[in-house]
C-alpha positions in Angstrom: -58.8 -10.8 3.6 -57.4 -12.7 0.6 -60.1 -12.1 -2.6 -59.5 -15.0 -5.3 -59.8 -14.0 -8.7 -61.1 -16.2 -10.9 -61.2 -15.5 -14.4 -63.5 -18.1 -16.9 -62.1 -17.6 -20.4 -61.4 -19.6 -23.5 -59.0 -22.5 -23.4 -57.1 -20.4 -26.4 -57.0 -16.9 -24.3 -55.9 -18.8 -21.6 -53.6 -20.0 -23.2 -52.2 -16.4 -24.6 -52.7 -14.8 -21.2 -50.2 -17.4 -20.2 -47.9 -16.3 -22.7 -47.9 -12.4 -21.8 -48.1 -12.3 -18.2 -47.0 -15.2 -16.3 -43.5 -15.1 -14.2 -41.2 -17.9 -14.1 -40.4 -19.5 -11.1 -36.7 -17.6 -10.2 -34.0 -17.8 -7.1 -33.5 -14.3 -5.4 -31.5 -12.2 -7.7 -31.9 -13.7 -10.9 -32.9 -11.6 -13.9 -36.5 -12.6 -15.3 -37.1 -12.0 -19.2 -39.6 -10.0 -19.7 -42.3 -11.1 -22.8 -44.8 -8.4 -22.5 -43.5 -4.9 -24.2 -46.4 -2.6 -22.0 -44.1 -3.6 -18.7 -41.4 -2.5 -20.5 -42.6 1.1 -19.9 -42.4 0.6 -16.2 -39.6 0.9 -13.8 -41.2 -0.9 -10.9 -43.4 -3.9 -12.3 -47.2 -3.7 -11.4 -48.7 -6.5 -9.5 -47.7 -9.5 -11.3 -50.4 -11.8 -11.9 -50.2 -15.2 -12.4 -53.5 -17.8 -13.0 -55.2 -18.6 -10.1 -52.7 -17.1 -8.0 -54.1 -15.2 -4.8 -53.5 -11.1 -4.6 -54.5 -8.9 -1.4 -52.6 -6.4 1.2 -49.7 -8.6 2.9 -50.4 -8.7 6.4 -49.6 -11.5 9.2 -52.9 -13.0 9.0 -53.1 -13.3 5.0 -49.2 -14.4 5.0 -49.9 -17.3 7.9 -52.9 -18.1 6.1 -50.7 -19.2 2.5 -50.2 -23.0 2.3 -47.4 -24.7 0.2 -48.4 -25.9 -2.9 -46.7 -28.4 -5.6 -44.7 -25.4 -7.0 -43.1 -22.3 -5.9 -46.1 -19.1 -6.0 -46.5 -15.7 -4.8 -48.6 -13.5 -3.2 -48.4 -10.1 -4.7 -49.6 -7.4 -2.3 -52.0 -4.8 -3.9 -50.8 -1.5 -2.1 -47.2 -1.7 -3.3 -46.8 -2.5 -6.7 -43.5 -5.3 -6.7 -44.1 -6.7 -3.0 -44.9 -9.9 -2.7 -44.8 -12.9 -0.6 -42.7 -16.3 -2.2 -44.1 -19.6 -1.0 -42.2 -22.2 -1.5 -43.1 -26.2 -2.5 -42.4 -27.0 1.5 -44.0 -23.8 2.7 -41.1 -21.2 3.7 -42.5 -18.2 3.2 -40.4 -15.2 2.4 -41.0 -11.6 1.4 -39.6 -10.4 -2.1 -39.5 -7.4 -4.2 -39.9 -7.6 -8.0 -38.7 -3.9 -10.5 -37.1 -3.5 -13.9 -33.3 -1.6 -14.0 -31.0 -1.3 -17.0 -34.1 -3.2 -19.3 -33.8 -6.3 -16.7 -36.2 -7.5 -14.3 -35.0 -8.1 -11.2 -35.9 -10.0 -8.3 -34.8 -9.2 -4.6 -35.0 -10.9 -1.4 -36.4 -9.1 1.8 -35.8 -11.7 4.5 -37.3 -14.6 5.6 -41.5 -14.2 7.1 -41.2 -14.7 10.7 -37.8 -13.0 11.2 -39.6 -9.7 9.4 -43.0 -8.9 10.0 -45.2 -7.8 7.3 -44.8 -3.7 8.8 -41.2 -4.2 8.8 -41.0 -6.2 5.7 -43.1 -3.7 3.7 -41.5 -0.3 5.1 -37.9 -2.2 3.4 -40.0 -2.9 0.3 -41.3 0.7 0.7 -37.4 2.2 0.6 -35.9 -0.1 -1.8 -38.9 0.4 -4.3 -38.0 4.1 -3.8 -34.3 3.9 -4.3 -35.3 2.2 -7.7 -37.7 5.0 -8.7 -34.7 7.9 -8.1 -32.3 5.0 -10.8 -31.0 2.3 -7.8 -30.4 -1.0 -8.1 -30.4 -2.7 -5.1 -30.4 -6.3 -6.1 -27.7 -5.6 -8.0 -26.0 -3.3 -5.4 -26.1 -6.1 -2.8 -24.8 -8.6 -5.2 -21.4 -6.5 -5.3 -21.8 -6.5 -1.7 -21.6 -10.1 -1.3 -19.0 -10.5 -4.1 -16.5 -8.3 -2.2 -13.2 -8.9 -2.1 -11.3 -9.5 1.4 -8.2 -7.9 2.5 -6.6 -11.1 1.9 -7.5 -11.4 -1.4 -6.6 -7.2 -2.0 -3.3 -8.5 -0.3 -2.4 -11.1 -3.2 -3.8 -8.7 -5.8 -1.3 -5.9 -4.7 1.4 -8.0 -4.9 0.8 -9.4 -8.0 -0.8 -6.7 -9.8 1.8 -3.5 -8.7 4.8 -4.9 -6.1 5.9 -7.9 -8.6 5.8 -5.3 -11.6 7.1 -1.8 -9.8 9.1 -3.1 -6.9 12.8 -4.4 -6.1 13.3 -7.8 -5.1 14.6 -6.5 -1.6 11.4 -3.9 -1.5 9.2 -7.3 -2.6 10.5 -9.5 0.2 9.6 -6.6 2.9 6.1 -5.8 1.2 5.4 -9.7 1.5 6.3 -10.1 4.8 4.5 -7.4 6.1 1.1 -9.0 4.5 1.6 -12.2 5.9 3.1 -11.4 9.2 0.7 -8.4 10.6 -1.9 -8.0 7.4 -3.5 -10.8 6.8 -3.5 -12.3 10.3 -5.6 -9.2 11.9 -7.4 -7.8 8.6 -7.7 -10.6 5.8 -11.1 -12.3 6.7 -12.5 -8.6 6.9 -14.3 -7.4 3.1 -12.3 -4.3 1.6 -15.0 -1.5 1.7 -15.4 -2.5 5.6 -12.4 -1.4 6.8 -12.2 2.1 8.6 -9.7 3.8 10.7 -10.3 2.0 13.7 -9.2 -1.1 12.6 -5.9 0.5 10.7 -5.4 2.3 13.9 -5.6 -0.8 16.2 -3.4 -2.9 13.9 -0.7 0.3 14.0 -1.0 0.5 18.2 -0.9 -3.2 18.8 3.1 -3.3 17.2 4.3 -0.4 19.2 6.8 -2.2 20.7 8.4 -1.9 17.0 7.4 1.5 16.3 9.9 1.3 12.6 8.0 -2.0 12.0 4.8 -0.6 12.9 5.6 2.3 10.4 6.4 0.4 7.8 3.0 -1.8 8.1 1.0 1.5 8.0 2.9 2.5 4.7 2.1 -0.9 3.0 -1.5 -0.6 4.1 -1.8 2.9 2.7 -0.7 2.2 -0.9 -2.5 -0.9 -1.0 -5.6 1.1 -0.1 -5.2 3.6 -2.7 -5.2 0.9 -5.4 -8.4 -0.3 -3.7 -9.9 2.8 -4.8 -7.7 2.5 -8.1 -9.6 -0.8 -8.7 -13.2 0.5 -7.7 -13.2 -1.8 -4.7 -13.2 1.7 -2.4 -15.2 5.1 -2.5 -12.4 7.3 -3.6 -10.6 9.7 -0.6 -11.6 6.9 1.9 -8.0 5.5 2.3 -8.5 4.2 6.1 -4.9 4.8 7.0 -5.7 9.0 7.1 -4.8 10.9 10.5 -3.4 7.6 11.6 -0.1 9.2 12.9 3.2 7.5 12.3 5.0 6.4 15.5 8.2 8.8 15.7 11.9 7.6 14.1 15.1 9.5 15.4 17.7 9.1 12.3 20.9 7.9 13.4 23.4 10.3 12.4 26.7 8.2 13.2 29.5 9.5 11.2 33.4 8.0 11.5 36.1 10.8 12.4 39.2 10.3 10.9 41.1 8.4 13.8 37.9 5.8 13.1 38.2 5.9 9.6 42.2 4.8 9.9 41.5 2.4 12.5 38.9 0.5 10.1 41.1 0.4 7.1 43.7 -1.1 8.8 41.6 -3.5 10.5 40.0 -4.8 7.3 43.7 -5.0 5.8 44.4 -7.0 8.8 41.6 -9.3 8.5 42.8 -9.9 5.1 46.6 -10.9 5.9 45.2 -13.3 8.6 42.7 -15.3 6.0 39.8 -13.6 8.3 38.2 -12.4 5.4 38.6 -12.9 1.7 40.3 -9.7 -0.9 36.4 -9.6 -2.5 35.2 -9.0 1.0 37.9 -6.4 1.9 37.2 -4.3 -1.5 33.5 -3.9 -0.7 33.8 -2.2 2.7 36.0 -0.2 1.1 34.1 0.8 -1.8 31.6 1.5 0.2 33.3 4.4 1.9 35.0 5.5 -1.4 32.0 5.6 -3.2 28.8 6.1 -0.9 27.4 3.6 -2.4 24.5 1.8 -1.1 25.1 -1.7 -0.1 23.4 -4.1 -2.6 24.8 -1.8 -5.4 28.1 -2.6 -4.5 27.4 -6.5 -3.5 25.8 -6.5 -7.0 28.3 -5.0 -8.9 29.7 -6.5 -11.9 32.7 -6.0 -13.8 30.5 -4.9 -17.1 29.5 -1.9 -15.4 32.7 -0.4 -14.4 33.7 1.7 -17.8 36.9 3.6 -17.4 36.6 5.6 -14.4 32.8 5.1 -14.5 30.4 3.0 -12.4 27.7 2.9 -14.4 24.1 1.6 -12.0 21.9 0.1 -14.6 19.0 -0.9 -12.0 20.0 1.2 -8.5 17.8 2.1 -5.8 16.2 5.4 -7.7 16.7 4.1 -11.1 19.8 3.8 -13.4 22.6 6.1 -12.3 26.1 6.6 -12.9 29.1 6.9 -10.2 32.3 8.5 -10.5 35.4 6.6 -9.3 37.9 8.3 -7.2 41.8 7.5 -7.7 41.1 5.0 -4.5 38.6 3.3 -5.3 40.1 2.7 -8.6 43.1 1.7 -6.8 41.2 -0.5 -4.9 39.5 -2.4 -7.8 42.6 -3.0 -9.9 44.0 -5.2 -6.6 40.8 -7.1 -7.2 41.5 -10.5 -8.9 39.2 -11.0 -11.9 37.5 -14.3 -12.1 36.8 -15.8 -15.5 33.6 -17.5 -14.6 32.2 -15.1 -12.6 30.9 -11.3 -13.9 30.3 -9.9 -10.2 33.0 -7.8 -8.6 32.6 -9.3 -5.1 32.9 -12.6 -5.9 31.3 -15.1 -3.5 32.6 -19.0 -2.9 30.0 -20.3 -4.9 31.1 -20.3 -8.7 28.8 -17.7 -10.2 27.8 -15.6 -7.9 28.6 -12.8 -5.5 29.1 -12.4 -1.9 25.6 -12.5 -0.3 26.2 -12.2 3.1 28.5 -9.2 4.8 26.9 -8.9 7.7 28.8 -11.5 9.4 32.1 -10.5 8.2 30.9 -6.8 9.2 30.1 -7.9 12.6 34.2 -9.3 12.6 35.6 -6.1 12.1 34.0 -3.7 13.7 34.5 -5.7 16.8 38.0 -5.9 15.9 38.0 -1.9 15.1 35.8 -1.5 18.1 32.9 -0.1 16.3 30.3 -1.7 18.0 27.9 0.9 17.3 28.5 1.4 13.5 26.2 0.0 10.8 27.5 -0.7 7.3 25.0 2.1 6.4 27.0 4.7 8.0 29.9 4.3 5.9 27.7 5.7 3.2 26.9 8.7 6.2 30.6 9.2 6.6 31.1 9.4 2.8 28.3 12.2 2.9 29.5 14.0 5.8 33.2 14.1 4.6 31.8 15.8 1.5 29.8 18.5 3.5 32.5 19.5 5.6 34.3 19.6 2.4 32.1 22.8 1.8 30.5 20.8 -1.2 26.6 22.3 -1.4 23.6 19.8 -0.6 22.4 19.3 -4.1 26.2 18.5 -5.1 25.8 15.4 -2.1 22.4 14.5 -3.1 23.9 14.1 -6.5 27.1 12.1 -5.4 24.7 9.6 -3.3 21.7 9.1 -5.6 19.3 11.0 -3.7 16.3 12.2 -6.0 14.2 14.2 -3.5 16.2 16.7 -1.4 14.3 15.9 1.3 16.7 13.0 1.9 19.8 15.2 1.4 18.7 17.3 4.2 20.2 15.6 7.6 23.6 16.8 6.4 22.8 20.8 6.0 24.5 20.8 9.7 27.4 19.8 8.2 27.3 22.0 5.1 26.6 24.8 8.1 29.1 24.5 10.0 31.5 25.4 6.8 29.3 28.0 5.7 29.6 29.6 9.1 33.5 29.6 9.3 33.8 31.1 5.8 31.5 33.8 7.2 33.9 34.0 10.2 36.7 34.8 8.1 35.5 37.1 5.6 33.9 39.0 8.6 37.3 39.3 10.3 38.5 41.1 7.2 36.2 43.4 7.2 36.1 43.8 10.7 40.1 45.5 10.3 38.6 47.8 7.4 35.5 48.9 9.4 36.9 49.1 13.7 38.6 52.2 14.3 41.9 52.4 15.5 41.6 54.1 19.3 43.5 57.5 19.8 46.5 57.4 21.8 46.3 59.6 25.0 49.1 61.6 26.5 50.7 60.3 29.1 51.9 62.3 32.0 55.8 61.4 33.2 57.1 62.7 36.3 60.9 63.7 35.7 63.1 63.8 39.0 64.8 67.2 39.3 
């Protein structure tokens, strides 16, 4: 039963109650100034009265009963101090909770009367009121909600904010096409703190037909997801791409015997004396297999960083490093013509610049060579595994190719082995003559005619 209160009071009192006690009119979520310093004292508002505004317990009969009226009103219910019902000027009626956090008053919408109840709508009133009296904000809580970012946009951030600033351009170009190609096609319209395994996982199976591209996704994903919670937009330790197992990758471990080796060289020289392929294009296969060099360090290299007998890296792979030039490779740079106008090494056709493309020309010779199955890659392999057969240790290689974690050193401890184990051979074979004994000669019976 709705119970009117009507007050009879001077015009001047009214006038001052006005002042004190009346709310604004305000949209969901918007902070209401508060005039009167008593509320001030109270984290959830009392019933907020308003002149000649109706009060009473919220209930389907009392909330039908409301009628629009020229201007927006409520109808505070008297159990639950802060619940209330919002009529507008053309009569939707929705149910609204009213409490003070961080000095603000703040104003929260339940849902709309007819798709709640007044039960339902007051046991949410009930718990949100509740989460304010243990410190919650809720209104403010859902606004953050509703603000949240989208993988999409955590997609452009990541590459702005960390791959444009920490990345190589060849490590750039892979991070961006993994976002555009498998990211933001299956994840971007989803919000951030939505994401969960499930989804991660799914993405991962659906490329198993490229289970090193599917790898690679799942390693993007995983550091952009740790910024996430870098950037607040995450829990922290909720990184969705956890227990998501990594499809398995065998490591090609093709190394060129000597015969190969001969073969190649003589194939690139004959490439060379047939106009095949250009000097420039020549020098860098065989740098690469003088020097173990990875290939955009030697496609990149310019004349300035060649001091002496030095090869000095200013922005390699794992940061500036230095390499040392072998008698050949030397050899091989001094048959190198040096081009005024242009500082690179492997100098390209256009003025300027060096060669960018050697995959092409690497496809020529190793058909040629009948190498099918070799990868410019694995003349850096051969490079290493000449070394460890050399009996040089596994730090000494990880030092000679740039590695930084020995981790990456490690597929060539076979190699180192298989030395080890034939010094052991040896030295045990000389201490094998100190150490057998030397078996007794027997008498031997002869039989002497008469």
């Amino acid at each position: 039963m709705l119970r009117v209160i009507t007050l009879t009071v001077p015009r001047r009192l009214c006038i001052a109650i006005k002042a004190i006690i009346s709310i604004p009119s305000l949209d969901t979520h918007d902070s209401v100034p508060h005039r009167d310093d008593t509320t001030k004292r109270c984290n959830v508002l009392p019933i907020c009265f308003q002149i000649g505004l109706t009060m009473g317990k919220i209930t389907k009969r009392s909330t039908d009963a409301l009628r629009a009226k020229s201007s927006e009103y409520f109808y505070w219910d008297d159990q639950i101090p802060g619940f209330a019902v919002r009529v507008s000027p053309k009569g939707k009626k929705s149910y609204i909770i009213q409490y003070r956090s961080g000095g603000r008053t703040r104003r929260m919408n339940l849902g709309a009367h007819g798709i709640l109840t007044p039960n339902q709508a007051r046991d949410l009133a009930r718990n949100k009121l509740g989460a304010v009296a243990f410190g919650g904000d809720p209104s403010s809580e859902l606004q953050k909600e509703r603000r949240a970012p989208n993988v999409s946009v955590l997609c452009d951030r990541f590459m702005d904010e960390h791959v444009m600033l920490r990345c190589k351009p060849s490590t750039q170009g892979e991070y961006r096409r993994c976002c555009d190609m498998y990211i933001k096609p299956k994840l971007g319209a989803h919000r951030v703190q939505d994401i969960t395994r499930a989804d991660v996982a799914e993405l991962h199976h659906s490329l198993r037909m490229k289970p090193y591209q599917a790898n690679r996704v799942l390693g993007v994903i995983s550091k952009m997801f740790n910024l996430a919670e870098v950037w607040g937009l995450r829990i922290d330790g909720s990184n969705p791409t956890r227990h998501v197992a990594k499809n398995p990758e065998n490591k090609r471990e093709r190394f060129l015997s000597p015969e190969e080796i001969e073969n190649l060289w003589r194939t690139i020289d004959d490439g060379v004396s047939t106009g095949m392929e250009t000097v420039h294009v020549a020098a860098a296969f065989k740098l690469l297999l003088l020097t173990g060099c990875r290939l955009s360090e030697i496609q990149k290299m310019k004349w300035s960083y060649i001091r002496g007998d030095v090869l000095w890296l200013p922005d390699a792979k794992t940061g500036p490093r230095r390499v040392l030039l072998s008698l050949s490779a030397l050899g091989v740079l001094r048959t190198l013509p040096r081009l005024d106008d242009n500082p690179f090494v492997i100098a390209g056709k256009i003025d300027g610049q060096h060669v960018t493309d050697l995959q092409k020309p690497w496809r020529r010779i190793r058909r040629d060579a009948n190498l099918n199955d070799v990868r410019i890659h694995d003349l850096r392999h051969t490079y290493a595994s000449i070394a460890a057969m050399a009996g040089h240790s596994l730090p000494m290689i990880g030092k000679l190719l740039g590695h930084t974690q020995a981790q990456t050193t490690a597929r060539y401890a076979h190699l180192a082995d298989a030395i080890t184990r034939k010094a052991s051979n040896e030295v045990d074979g000389l201490i094998s003559e100190f150490t057998t004994p030397v078996p007794k000669k027997m008498p031997v019976l002869r039989l002497v005619d008469d």
